[in-house]
N, C-alpha and C positions, 0 to 999 in steps of 0.2 A: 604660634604665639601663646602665652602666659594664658590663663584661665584661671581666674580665682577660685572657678566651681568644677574643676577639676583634680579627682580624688586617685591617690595612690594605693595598691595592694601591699601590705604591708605583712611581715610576720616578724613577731617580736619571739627572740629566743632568752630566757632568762635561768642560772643557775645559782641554785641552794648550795652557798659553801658553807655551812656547819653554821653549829649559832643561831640565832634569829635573823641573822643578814644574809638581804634577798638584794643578788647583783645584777641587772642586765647587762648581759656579754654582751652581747651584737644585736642589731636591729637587722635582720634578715631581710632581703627585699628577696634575694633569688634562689639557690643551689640545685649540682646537678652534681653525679661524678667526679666533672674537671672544677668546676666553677663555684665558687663563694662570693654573691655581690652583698652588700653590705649599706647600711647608711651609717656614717664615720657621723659619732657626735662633733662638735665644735669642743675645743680644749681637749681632744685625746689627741697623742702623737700616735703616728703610724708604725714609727721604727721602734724598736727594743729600748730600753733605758736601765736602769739600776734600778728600777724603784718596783721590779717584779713584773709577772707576766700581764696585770690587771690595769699595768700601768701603759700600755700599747694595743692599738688595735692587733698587731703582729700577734702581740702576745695572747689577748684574748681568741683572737682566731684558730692558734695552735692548743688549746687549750680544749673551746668547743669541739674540735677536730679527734682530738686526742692522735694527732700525726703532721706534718709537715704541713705549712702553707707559705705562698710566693706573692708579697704585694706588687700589684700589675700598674698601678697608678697609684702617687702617694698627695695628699691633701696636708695643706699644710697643717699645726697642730688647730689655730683657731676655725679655719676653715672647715664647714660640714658637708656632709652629702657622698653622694655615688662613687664605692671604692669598689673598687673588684681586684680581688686575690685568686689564685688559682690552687689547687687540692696538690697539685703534684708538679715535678718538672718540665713534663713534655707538655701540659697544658701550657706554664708558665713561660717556655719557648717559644708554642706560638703564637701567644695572646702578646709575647715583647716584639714581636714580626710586625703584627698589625700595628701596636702602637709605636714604632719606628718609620713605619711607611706610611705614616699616617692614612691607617684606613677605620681611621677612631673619631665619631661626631662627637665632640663635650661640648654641651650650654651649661653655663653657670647663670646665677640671678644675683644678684649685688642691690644694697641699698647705699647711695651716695648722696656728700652734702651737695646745694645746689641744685639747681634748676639747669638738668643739662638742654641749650637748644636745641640743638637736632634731633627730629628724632630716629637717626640711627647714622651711621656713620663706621670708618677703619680707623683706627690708631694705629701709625706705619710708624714705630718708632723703636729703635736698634737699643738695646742692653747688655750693661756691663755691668764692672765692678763701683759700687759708688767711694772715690776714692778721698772725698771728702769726709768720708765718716768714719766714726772710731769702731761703729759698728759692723764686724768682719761678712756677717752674713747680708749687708746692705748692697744692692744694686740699684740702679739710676738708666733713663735714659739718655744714653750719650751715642754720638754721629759715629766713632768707630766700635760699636758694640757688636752682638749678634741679631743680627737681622730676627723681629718681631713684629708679629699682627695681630691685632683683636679686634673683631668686627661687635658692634655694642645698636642693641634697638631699646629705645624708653618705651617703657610699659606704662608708665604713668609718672607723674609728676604731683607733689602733697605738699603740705603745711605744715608743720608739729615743732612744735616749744619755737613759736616765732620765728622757726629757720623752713630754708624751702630742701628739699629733697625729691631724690630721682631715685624709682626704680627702676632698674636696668636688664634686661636679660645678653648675657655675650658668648662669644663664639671664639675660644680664641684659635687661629689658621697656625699658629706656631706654639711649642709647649717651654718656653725658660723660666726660669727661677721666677717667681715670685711675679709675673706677665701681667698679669691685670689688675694687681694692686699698683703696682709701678704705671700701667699706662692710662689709668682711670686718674691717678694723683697728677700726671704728668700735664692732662686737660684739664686743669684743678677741683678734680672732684673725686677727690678720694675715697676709700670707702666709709661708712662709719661704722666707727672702733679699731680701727686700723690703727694700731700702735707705733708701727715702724715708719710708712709710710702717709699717716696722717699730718696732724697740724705741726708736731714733735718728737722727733726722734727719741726725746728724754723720755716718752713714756714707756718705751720700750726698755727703756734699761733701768726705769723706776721698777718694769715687772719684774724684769730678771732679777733686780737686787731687792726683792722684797720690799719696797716701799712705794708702792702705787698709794697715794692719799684718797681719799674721800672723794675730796673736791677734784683730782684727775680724772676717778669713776665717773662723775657726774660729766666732766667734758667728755668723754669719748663714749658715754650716752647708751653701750650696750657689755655684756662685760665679755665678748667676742666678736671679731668684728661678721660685719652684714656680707659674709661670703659662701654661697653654697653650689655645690656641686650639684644641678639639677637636674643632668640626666647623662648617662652616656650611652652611645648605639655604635654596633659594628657588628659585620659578618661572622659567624662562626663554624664553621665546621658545614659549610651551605645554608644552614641557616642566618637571616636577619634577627641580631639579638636589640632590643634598647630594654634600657634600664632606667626608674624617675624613683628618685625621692623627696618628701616635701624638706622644707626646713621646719628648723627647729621654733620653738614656741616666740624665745624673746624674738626670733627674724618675722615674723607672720605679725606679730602682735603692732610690733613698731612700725611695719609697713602700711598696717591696717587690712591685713588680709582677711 
């Protein structure tokens, strides 16, 4: 379980590109020959985009590398925490073995509105396409989807600006699209800042189209939502690897860590 007074080994790698500006590429947790673990900020995408190499963990990783690298797990853009990339492709093959045969432990920690009861519990609930929404990348839990589980234990339970909130540590047993924001909303406690899956769908297409107001910031109360990737563990090569990294400043702050 969670420990508040439990501290991560960190190495921060940072490069001078000309100028006076000073960028941190990656937040290193691990490296070896095959291996690149990383802690993925909140707001970088994983995949390539138009907007240059600086503008994806992909990109920044090929970059530090100065040669090829293979994302092994990908986090969504808001979402922070434990990525692992591989150096090469025979790495990259068999690190996709283990994450297919699920021989991969992920706990993620989440902050949610509400006061969840239990304290711990499965959410057994199948996902698909949400075909109610205009939103193409939107999924829903629905009875003929693809079979889903996320196992969730409350770490604690708080007070803040008059609403009640749960910190959550989860486990999800299956890996689809967008799993535990969908099955945490589905028990009506979604995350907070959840854009897509929170109170309104509209805020998600306020960000896309550039007009996120003031006063929407203010309702969704962090400006990424409370999702991190807090550790991941698997075999490698005979050896037992895990990997932890903390989250980011506004997740610790808001939870009162």
């Amino acid at each position: 379980m969670f420990s508040p007074s439990l501290r991560w080994p960190r190495c921060l790698s940072g490069w001078h590109l000309g100028g006076n500006t000073d960028i941190q590429m990656l937040d290193i947790i691990y490296e070896d020959a095959d291996l690149l673990v990383v802690n993925k900020p909140a707001g970088l995408v994983c995949h390539p985009t138009k907007d240059g190499e600086l503008s994806s963990l992909i990109g920044r990783a090929r970059l530090y590398l100065g040669a090829e690298a293979h994302l092994v797990n990908r986090l969504d853009r808001e979402t922070s925490g434990v990525t692992v990339l591989a150096k090469n492709s025979a790495a990259a093959g068999e690190l996709g073995k283990l994450w297919e045969n699920r021989g991969v432990r992920k706990e993620y920690i989440a902050i949610v509105h509400g006061a969840v009861r239990a304290d711990s519990g499965t959410i057994d609930l199948a996902l698909g396409k949400d075909e109610k929404s205009e939103i193409a990348i939107k999924d829903c839990a629905r009875p003929d989807g693809a079979v889903a589980r996320t196992e969730f234990f409350v770490e604690r339970r708080f007070h803040r600006c008059d609403r009640d909130f749960s910190f959550v540590r989860l486990l999800p047993r299956t890996g689809r699209k967008h799993q535990i924001r969908i099955h945490l909303a589905a028990i009506g406690h979604p995350i907070v800042g959840d854009k897509l899956y929170g109170a309104s769908e509209d805020l998600y297409l306020a960000l896309v189209q550039d007009r996120l107001t003031s006063r929407q910031r203010e309702e969704l109360m962090l400006p990424n939502h409370a999702l991190h990737a807090d550790s991941i563990g698997f075999s490698w090569r005979g050896d037992g690897k895990i990997f932890r990294a903390p989250p980011n400043a506004d997740f610790t702050a808001f939870a009162g860590m």
